[in-house]
C-alpha positions in Angstrom: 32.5 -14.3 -0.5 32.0 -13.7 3.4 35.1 -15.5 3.9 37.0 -12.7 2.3 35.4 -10.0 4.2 37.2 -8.4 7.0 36.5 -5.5 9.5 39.7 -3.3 9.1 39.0 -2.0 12.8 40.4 -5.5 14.0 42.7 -6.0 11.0 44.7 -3.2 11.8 47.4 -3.9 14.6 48.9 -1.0 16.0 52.0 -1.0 18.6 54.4 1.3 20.2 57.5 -0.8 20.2 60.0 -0.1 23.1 61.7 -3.7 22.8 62.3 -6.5 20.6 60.3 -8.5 22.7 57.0 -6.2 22.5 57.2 -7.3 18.5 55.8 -10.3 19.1 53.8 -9.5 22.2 50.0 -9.8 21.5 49.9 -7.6 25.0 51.4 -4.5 23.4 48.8 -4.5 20.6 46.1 -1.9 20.3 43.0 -1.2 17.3 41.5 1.6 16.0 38.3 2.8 17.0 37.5 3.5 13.6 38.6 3.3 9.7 36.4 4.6 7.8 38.7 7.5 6.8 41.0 4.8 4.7 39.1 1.6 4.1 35.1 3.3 3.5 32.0 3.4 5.4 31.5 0.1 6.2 35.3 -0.2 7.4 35.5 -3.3 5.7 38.8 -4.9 3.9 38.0 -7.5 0.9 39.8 -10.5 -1.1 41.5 -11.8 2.5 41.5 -14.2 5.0 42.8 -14.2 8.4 44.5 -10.4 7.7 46.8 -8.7 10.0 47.7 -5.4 8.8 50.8 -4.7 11.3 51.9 -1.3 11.8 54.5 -1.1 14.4 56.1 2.0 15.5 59.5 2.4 17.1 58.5 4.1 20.7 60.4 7.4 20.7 61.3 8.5 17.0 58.2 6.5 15.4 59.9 4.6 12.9 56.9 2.7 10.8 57.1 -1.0 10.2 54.0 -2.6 8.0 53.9 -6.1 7.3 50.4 -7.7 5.4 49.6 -10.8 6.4 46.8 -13.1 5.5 46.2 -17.0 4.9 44.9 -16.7 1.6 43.7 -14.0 -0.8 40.4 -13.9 -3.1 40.9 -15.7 -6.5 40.3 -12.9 -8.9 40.4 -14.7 -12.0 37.6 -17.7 -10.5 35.2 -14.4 -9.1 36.3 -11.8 -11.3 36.8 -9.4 -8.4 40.2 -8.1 -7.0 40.9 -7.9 -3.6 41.5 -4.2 -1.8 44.7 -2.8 -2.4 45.5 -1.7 1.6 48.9 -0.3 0.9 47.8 2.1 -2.2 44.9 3.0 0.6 46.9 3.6 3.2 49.9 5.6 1.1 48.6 9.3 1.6 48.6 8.8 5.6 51.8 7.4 5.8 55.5 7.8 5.6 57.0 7.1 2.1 60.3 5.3 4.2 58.7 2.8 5.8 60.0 -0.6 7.0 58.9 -3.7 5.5 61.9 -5.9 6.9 61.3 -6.6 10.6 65.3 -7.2 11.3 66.1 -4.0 10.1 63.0 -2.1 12.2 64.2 -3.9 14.8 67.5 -2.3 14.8 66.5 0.6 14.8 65.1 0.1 18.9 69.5 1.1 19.3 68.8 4.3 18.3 65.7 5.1 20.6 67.6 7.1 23.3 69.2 9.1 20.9 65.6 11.1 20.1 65.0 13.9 22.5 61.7 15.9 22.4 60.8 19.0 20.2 60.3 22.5 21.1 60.4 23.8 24.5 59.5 22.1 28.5 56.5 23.5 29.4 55.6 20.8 32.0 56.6 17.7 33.8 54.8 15.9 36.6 55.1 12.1 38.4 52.0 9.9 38.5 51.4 6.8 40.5 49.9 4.0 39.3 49.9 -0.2 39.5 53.4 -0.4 37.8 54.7 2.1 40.1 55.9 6.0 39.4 55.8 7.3 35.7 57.3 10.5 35.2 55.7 12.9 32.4 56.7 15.9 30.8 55.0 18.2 28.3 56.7 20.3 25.7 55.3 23.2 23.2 56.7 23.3 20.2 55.6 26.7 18.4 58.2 27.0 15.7 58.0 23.9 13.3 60.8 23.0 11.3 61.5 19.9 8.5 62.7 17.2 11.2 59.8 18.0 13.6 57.5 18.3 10.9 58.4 14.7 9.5 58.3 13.3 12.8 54.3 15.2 13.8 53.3 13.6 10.4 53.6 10.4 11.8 52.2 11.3 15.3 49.1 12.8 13.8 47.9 9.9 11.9 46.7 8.3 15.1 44.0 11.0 15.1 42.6 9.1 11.8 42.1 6.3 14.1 40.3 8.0 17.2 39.0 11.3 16.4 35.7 11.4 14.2 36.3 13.2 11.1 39.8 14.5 11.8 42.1 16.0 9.6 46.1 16.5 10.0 46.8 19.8 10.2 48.5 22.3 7.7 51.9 23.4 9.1 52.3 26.0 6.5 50.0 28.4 8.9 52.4 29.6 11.6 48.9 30.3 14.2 49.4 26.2 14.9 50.4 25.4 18.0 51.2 21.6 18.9 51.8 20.4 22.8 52.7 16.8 23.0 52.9 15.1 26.5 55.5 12.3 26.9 56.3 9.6 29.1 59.9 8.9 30.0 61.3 5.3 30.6 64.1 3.5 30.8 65.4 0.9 28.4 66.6 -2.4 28.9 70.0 -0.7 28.6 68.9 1.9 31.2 68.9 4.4 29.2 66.4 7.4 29.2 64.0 7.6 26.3 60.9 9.6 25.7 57.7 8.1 24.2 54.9 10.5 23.1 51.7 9.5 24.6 49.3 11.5 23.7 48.8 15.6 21.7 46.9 18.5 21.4 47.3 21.3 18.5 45.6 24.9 19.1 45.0 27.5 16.4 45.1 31.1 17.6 42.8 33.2 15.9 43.1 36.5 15.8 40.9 38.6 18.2 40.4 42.3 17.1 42.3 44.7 17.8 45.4 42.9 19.2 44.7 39.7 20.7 44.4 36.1 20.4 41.6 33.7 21.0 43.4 29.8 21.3 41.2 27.3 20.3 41.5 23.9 21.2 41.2 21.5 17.9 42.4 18.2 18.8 43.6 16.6 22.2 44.8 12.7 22.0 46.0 10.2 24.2 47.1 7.1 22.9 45.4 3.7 23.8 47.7 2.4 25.4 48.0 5.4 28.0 44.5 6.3 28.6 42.2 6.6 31.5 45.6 7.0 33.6 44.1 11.1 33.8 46.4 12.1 31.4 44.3 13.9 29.2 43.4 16.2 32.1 47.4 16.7 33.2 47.2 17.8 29.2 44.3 19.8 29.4 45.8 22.0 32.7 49.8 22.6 30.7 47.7 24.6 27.8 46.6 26.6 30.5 49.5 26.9 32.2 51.0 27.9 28.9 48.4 30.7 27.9 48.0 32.3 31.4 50.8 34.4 31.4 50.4 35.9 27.9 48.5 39.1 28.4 47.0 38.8 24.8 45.3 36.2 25.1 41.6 36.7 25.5 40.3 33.2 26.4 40.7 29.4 25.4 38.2 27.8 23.1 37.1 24.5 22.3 36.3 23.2 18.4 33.3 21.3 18.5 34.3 18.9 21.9 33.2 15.5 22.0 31.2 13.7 25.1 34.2 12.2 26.4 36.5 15.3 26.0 34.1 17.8 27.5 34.1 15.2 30.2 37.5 16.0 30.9 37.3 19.8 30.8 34.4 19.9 33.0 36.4 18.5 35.7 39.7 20.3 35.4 37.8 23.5 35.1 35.6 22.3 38.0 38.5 21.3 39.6 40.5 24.6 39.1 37.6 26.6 40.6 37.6 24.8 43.6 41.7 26.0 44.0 41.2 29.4 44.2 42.0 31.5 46.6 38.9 33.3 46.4 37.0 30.2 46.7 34.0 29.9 49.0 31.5 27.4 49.0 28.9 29.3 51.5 29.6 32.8 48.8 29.0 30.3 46.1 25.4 29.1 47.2 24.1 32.4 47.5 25.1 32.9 44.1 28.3 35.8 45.3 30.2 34.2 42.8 31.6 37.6 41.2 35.2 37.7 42.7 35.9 33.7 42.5 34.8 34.1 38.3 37.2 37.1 37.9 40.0 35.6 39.2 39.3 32.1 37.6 39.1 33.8 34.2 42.6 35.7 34.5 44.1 32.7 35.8 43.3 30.0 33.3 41.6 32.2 30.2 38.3 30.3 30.2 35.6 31.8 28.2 32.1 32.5 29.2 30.2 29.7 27.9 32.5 27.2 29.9 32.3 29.4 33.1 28.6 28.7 33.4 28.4 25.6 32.9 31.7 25.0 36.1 29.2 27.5 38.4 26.3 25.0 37.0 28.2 21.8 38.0 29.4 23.3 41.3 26.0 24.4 42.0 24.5 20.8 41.9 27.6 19.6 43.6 26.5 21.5 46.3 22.6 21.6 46.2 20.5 19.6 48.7 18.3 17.4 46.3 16.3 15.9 48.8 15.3 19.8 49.3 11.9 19.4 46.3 12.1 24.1 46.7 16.1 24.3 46.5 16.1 21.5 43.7 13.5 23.1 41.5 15.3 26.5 42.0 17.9 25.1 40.8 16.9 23.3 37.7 15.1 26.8 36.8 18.8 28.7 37.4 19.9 26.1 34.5 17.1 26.6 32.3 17.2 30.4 32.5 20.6 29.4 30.5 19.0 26.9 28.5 16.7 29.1 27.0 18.7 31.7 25.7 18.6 30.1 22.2 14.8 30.3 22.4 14.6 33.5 23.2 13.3 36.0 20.1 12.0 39.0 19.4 8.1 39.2 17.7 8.8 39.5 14.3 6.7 41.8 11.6 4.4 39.4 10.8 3.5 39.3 14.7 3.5 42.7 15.5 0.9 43.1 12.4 -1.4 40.7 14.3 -4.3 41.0 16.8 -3.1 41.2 20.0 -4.9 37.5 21.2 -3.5 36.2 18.2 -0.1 37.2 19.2 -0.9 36.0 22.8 -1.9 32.2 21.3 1.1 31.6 19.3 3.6 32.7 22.1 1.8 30.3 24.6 2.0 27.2 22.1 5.8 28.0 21.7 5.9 28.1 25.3 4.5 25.0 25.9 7.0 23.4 23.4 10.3 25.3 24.7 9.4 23.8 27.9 9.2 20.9 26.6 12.3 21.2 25.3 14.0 22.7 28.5 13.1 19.4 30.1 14.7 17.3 28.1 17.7 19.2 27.6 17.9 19.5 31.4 17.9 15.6 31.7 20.2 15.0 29.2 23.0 17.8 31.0 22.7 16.8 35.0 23.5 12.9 34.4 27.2 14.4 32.6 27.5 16.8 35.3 26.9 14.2 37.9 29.9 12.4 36.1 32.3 14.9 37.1 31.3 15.6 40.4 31.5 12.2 41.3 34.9 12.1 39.6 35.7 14.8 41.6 34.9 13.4 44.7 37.3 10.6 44.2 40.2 12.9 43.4 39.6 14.7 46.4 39.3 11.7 48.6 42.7 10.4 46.6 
């Protein structure tokens, strides 16, 4: 039965269609990182061989094409097993008005420059890359209404694809906020359309008494799009957005993933070293004070990421061939490290003998150090990752 076994990672063919041309262009075509969502576990389709599960989506208003296509399908009557029914799996993540006729989804490319972006311009910016300038612009769309809100449904389901455990998000909760970053192109008509490339959506929570604390819940670029620094351009507009509003408290982060925190160590690393108050001498004595202050009122970042950009900087700037300035400051790191550790005696202890008292905080000594160490080795290698990333941005 191997024959009919199929990973649905590679079944599934994804593409952002800007021409007819890019329908039959294996180039254009992009997988999901994952499936397990829709198709189980083991992201495995049965009762097929050779499938292709195309689902092709007009550039700028993502129209949905889905065509299934396979060589042969499992004999259910000789094996007495059905094959997987991929379009009733796949029906409560998609749009009920799909295509299934690839002439009339085609058509529909006409129509591309008629879409313009939701909500409001927030940002726009010009990067320079192999294929020449690309122009970008960001929008925030705070208000939701029944167009948009058809049109997000079919943004968000990329996140099934490339965020663990994701969900789509209610828009029946007004605190949602959704940013979505385009690219702008030309046609083969010349005529300018807007592609979304990538998303983030922020719930504000309240903050007693009167304030808000955004926190970041998803942040996506698209395949096609990424490591192009995008995400960081992203990253720096929901700043840019919640740095004026004076109830804001600071930005958030729900539960941030290797690569993401990658990313926001470095724009926070490098919007530290763009202050005015900036001073790298100040810095390594520690006379950090004023730089912090004004960091936090310009871009809202909480406390928790704060240390870990004067952590990052730190290294950035420590001589580790120095064995006395090295150690001093892996200790400044572990002081933060530790915090978690730290406890107060507890009844049972403060019932105890004093050299009882004295053994059992020395054995949970030994193993928080321990612990410290490894932690510590795990953190500078990531930190070294944005320094270095930094130094190539600033030599750019």
């Amino acid at each position: 039965m191997e024959q009919y076994i199929v990973s649905s990672n590679s079944a599934l063919e994804l593409k952002l269609v800007r021409k007819s041309s890019d329908i039959n262009d294996p180039k254009a075509a992009f997988y999901p990182d994952m499936t397990y969502q829709i198709f189980g576990n083991m992201e495995k389709i049965f009762g097929y061989k050779d499938l292709v599960v195309k689902m092709y989506y007009t550039a700028c208003s993502l129209k949905l094409y889905i065509n299934i296509n396979y060589s042969s399908k499992v004999d259910s009557e000789k094996f007495g097993m059905n094959p997987d029914n991929i379009m009733e799996k796949l029906k409560d993540y998609i749009t009920p008005n799909f295509y299934t006729n690839i002439d009339l989804f085609e058509k529909c490319l006409e129509d591309e420059p008629k879409f313009k972006p939701y909500g409001t311009q927030l940002d726009q910016f010009i990067l320079n890359h192999n294929e020449g300038d690309k122009k970008f612009e960001v929008y925030v769309i705070e208000d939701e209404n029944t167009q948009f809100k058809e049109y997000f449904d079919q943004l968000q389901t990329f996140v099934l694809w490339y965020i663990d455990s994701s969900n789509t998000i209610d828009f029946d909760d007004t605190k949602w906020k959704i940013f979505i970053l385009y690219e702008i192109f030309k046609n083969e008509n010349g005529d300018t359309c807007y592609t979304p490339v990538g998303y983030s959506t922020i719930y504000e929570y309240y903050a007693y008494p009167d304030k808000i604390r955004p926190r970041i819940s998803q942040m996506l670029i698209l395949p096609p799009f990424q490591r192009k620094g995008l995400c960081a351009k992203l990253l720096n507009s929901v700043y840019k957005h919640y740095a004026t509003k004076s109830d804001v408290i600071d930005i958030t982060v729900e539960s941030p993933n290797d690569e993401f925190q990658l990313v926001r160590d470095f724009v926070d690393v490098t919007n530290f070293h763009n202050l005015k108050t900036f001073d790298e001498e100040k810095f390594k004595k520690l006379h950090y004070q004023e730089m912090v202050k004004e960091f936090k009122n310009l871009y809202k970042i909480n406390q928790k990421q704060v240390r870990r950009v004067i952590e990052i900087i730190l290294l950035k700037i420590t001589n580790r061939q120095n064995t006395d300035e090295y150690e001093k400051y892996k200790k400044f790191v572990k002081a933060r490290l530790n915090w978690p550790f730290q406890k107060k005696p507890t009844k049972l202890m403060l019932a105890m003998p004093a050299e009882e008292v004295e053994k059992i905080q020395k054995a949970d000594s030994i193993v928080k150090l321990e612990d410290l160490d490894i932690e510590y080795n795990e953190l500078e290698p990531s930190y070294d990752k944005v320094i270095k990333r930094l130094e190539v941005s600033i030599a750019v």
